[in-house]
C-alpha positions in Angstrom: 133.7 106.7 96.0 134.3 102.8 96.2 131.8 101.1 93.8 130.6 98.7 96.2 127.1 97.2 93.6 125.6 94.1 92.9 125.7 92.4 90.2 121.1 91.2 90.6 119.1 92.1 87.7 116.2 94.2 89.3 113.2 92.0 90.1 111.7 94.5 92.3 109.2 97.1 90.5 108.5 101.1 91.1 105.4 103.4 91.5 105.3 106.4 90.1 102.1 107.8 90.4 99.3 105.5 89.4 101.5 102.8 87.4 103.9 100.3 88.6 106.8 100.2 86.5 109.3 97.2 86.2 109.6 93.8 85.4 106.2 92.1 84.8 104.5 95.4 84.1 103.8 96.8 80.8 106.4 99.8 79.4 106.2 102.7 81.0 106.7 105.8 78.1 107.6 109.5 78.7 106.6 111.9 76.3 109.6 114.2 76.7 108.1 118.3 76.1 111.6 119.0 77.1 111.9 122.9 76.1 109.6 122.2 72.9 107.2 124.3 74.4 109.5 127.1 73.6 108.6 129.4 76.6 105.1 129.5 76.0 102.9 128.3 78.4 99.8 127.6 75.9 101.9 125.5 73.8 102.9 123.4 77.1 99.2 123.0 77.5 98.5 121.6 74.3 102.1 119.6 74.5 100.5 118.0 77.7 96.9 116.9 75.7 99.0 115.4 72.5 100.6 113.4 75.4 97.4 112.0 76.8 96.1 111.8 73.0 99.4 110.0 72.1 98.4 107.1 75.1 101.7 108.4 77.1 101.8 107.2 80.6 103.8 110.6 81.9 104.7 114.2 80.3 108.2 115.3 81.3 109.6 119.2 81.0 112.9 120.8 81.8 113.1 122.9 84.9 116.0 125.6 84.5 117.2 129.0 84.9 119.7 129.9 82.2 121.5 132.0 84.6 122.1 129.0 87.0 122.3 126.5 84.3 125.2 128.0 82.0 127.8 131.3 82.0 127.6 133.7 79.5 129.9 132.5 77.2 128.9 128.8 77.5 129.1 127.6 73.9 126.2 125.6 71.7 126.7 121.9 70.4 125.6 121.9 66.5 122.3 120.7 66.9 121.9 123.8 69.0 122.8 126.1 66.7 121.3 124.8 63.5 117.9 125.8 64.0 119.1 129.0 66.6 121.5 130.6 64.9 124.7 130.9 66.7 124.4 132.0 70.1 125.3 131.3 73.6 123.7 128.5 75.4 122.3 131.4 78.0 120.6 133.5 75.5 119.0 130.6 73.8 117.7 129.4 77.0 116.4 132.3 78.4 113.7 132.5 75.5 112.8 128.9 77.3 112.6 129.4 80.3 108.7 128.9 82.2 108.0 130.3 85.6 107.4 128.4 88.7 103.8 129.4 88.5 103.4 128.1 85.2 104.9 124.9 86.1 102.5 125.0 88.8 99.2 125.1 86.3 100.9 122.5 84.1 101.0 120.3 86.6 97.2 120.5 87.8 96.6 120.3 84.1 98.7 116.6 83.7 96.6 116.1 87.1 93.2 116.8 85.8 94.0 115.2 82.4 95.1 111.7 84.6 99.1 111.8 83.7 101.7 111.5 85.3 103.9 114.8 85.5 107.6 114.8 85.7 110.8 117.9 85.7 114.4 117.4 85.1 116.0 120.0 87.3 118.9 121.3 86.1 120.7 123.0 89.1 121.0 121.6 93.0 119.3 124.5 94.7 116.1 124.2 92.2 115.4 120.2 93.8 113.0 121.4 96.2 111.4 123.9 94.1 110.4 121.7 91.7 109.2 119.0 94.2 106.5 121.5 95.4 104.8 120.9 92.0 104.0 117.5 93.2 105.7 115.4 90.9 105.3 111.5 90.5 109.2 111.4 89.8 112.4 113.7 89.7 114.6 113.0 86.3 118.5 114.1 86.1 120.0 114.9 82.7 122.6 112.9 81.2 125.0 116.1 81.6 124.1 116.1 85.8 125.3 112.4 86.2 128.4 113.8 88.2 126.5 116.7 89.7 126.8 115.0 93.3 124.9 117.6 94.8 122.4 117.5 92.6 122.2 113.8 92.8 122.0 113.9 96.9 119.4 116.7 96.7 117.1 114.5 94.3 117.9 111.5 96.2 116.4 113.1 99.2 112.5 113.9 97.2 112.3 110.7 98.6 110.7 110.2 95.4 111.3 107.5 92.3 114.3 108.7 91.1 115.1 108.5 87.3 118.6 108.9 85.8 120.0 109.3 82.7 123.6 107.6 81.6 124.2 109.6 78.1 128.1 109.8 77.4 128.7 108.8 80.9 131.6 106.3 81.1 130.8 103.0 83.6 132.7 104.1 86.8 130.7 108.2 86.5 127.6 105.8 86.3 128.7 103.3 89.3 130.0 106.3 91.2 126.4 108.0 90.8 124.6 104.9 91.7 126.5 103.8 94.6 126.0 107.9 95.8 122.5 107.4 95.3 122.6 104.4 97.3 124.2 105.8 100.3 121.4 108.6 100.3 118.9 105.8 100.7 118.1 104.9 97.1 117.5 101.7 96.2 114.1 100.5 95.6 113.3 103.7 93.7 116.2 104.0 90.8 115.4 103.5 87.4 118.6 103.9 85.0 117.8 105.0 81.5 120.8 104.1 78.8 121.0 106.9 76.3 123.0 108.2 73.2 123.8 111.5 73.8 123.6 113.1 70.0 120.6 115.1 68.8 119.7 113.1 66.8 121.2 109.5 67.4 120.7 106.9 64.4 119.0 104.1 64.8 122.4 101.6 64.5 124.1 104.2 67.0 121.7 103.4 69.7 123.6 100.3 71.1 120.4 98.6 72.9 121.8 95.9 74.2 123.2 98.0 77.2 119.8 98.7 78.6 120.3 94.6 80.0 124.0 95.2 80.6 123.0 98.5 83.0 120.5 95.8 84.6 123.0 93.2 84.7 125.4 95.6 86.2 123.7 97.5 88.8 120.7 95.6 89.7 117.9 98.6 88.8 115.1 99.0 86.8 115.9 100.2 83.2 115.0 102.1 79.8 116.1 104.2 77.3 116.0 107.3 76.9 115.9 107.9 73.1 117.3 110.7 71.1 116.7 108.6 67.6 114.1 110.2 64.9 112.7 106.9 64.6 109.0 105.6 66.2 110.4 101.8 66.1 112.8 101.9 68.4 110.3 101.6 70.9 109.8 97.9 70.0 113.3 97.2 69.9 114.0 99.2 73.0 111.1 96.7 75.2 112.7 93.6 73.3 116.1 94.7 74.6 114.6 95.2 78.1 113.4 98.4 78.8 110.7 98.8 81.4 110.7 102.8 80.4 111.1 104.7 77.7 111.5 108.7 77.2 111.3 109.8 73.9 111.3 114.0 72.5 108.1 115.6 70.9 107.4 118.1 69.7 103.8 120.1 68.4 105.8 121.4 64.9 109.6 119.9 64.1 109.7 122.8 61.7 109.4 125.4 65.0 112.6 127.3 65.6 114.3 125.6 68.9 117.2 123.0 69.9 115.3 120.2 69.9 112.2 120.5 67.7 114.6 119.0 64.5 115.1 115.6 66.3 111.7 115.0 68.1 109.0 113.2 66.9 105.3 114.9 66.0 102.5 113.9 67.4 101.3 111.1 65.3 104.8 109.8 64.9 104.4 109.7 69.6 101.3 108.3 68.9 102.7 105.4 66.4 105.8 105.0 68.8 104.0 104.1 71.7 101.8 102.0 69.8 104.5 99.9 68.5 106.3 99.8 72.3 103.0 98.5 73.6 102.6 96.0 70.9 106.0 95.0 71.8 105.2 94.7 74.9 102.3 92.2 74.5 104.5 90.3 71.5 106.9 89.5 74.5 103.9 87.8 77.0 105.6 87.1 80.2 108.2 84.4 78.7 107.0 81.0 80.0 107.6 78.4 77.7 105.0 76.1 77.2 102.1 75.4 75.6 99.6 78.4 74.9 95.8 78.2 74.3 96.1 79.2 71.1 98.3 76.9 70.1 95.9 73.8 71.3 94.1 73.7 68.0 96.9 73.5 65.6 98.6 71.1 68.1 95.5 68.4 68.1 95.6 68.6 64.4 98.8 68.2 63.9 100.7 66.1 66.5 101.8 62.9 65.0 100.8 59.8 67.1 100.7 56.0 67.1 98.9 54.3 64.7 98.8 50.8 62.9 100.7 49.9 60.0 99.0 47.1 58.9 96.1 45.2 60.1 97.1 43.7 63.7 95.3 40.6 65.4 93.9 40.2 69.0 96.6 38.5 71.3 99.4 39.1 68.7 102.6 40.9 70.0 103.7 44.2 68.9 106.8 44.9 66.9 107.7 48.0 65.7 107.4 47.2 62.2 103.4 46.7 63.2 103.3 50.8 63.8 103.8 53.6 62.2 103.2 57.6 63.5 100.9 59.6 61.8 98.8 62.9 62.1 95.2 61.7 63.6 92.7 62.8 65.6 93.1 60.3 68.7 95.6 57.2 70.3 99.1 57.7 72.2 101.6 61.0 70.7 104.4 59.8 68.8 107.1 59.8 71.5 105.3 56.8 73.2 106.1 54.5 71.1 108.9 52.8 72.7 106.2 51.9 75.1 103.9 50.3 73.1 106.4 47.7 71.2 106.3 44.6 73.1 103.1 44.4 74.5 100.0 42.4 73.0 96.9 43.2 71.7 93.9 43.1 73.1 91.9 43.3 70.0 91.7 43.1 66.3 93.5 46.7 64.8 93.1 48.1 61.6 95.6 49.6 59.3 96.1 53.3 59.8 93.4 52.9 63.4 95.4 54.9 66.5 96.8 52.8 69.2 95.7 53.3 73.0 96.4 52.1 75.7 93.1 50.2 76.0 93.9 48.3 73.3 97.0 47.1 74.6 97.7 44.4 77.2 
């Protein structure tokens, strides 16, 4: 497919649910449950209330069959298999799968709890399915960036429409994005830059791409982070991101994939913290003078003051003023102004020049 994108940084923004998310707005953060819930629909539950504790914005879980996801001899990545033994990607995600009716109660619970409630469905045919839960936004996987057909069926939720670039090289990315285009997604894409390793260190995580992907394709963008650390959520929003997704998990000790690299509870609550901070540390970029600078700049600004003691009607040289801090008279950059005109009264030494005095 011709790669036929701009090249306009996104100035647009995006509602999912209840927030506007984009430039201007504060970071949006995902607490990723992911399969951490490990099959168990309590845990999902409580997953869903650390989230709201945490101050997340949405809760996000995988929505799979292991049957349509992977074949029986589908093998693990490392990370897979160092907390579940080694076995096929099928037979580990079988213990994770959750039914369509329990997705349906965890989403009236993210409803009644006031967050926003999110899948990543892994498979074409499962799209509509998992937009009967009511979602405020569909998510595809790094891995599903060239499932077209995945893509065209998420593209037509007609919903916002987030998508992972994990170990995607840039024409799978502009491929997928000019796709998504051509299905009538514009206004409603969000790129996320990610490191596909579990877990990614903190000087693998290459943030200044989450500008380039802006740069590049003209979208909304974040970072979906696979790091073990909570302040790369500060770094991320300095970089540019307008979302975030980040794992949890209730126990990292718990047998599963993903528990090892995803952050506990307090550690969410400490990353979003630090993203929000981040947030308000960046302000909205004017340069200028704030308010709370005034203070500090009326005591310390130097301005025009005498050098010596100056007589009425005599004309000013510049040897006749100097600049100092004071409390009053004409700001030090005026002072080629005031040389050459007279004086329209006596002046002490060190007493600020104004233009009253001057003729």
């Amino acid at each position: 497919m011709a790669d036929t994108l701009t090249s306009d940084t996104a100035t647009t923004t995006i509602q999912i649910g209840q927030r506007r998310v984009g430039p201007g707005q504060s970071v949006f953060v995902i607490a990723e449950a992911g399969v951490n819930h490990n099959g168990d629909e309590s845990t999902a539950l409580k997953m869903i209330d650390a989230a709201v504790a945490g101050g997340a914005d949405a809760i996000k879980f995988q929505y799979f069959s292991a049957e349509l996801l992977t074949t029986d001899d589908a093998p693990t990545a490392r990370y897979q298999t160092q907390s579940t033994g080694k076995r096929s990607q099928r037979a580990i995600l079988r213990e994770l799968e959750l039914s369509h009716a329990t997705f349906d109660r965890l989403a009236n619970a993210c409803r009644v709890r006031g967050i926003e409630f999110i899948v990543t469905p892994f498979a074409a045919s499962s799209v509509v399915d998992a937009c009967r839960l009511g979602l405020s936004a569909v998510k595809v996987a790094s891995t599903d960036l060239i499932d077209h057909e995945l893509l065209t069926n998420a593209a037509g939720a007609h919903l916002p429409l987030i998508v992972s670039t994990g170990a995607a090289h840039q024409h799978e990315i502009a491929e997928a994005v000019t796709l998504l285009r051509h299905a009538g997604v514009r206004e409603r894409l969000i790129l996320l830059h990610c490191i596909s390793a579990y877990p990614a260190r903190v000087e693998q995580a290459n943030l200044g791409a989450i500008q380039q992907l802006a740069n590049r394709f003209g979208c909304v963008t974040g970072f979906s982070d696979h790091t073990k650390s909570t302040m790369t959520s500060a770094m991320a929003v300095c970089a540019g991101a307008h979302i975030l997704e980040k794992h949890f998990t209730l126990d990292r000790t718990a047998n599963g994939p993903d528990h090892a690299m995803s952050l506990e509870p307090s550690e969410l609550a400490e990353y979003i913290r630090l993203a929000r901070l981040a947030d308000e540390a960046l302000g909205i970029g004017d340069v200028g003078v704030s308010a709370v600078e005034m203070e500090v700049r009326q005591a310390s600004r130097k301005r025009i003051v005498a050098a010596r003691e100056i007589k009425a009607g005599e004309t000013i040289s510049k040897g006749m003023l100097t600049v100092k801090r004071a409390a009053t008279g004409l700001e030090a950059n005026q002072l080629p102004s005031v040389v050459g005109r007279r004086a329209l009264q006596d002046m002490l030494a060190d007493e600020p020049v104004s233009l009253e005095l001057l003729l």
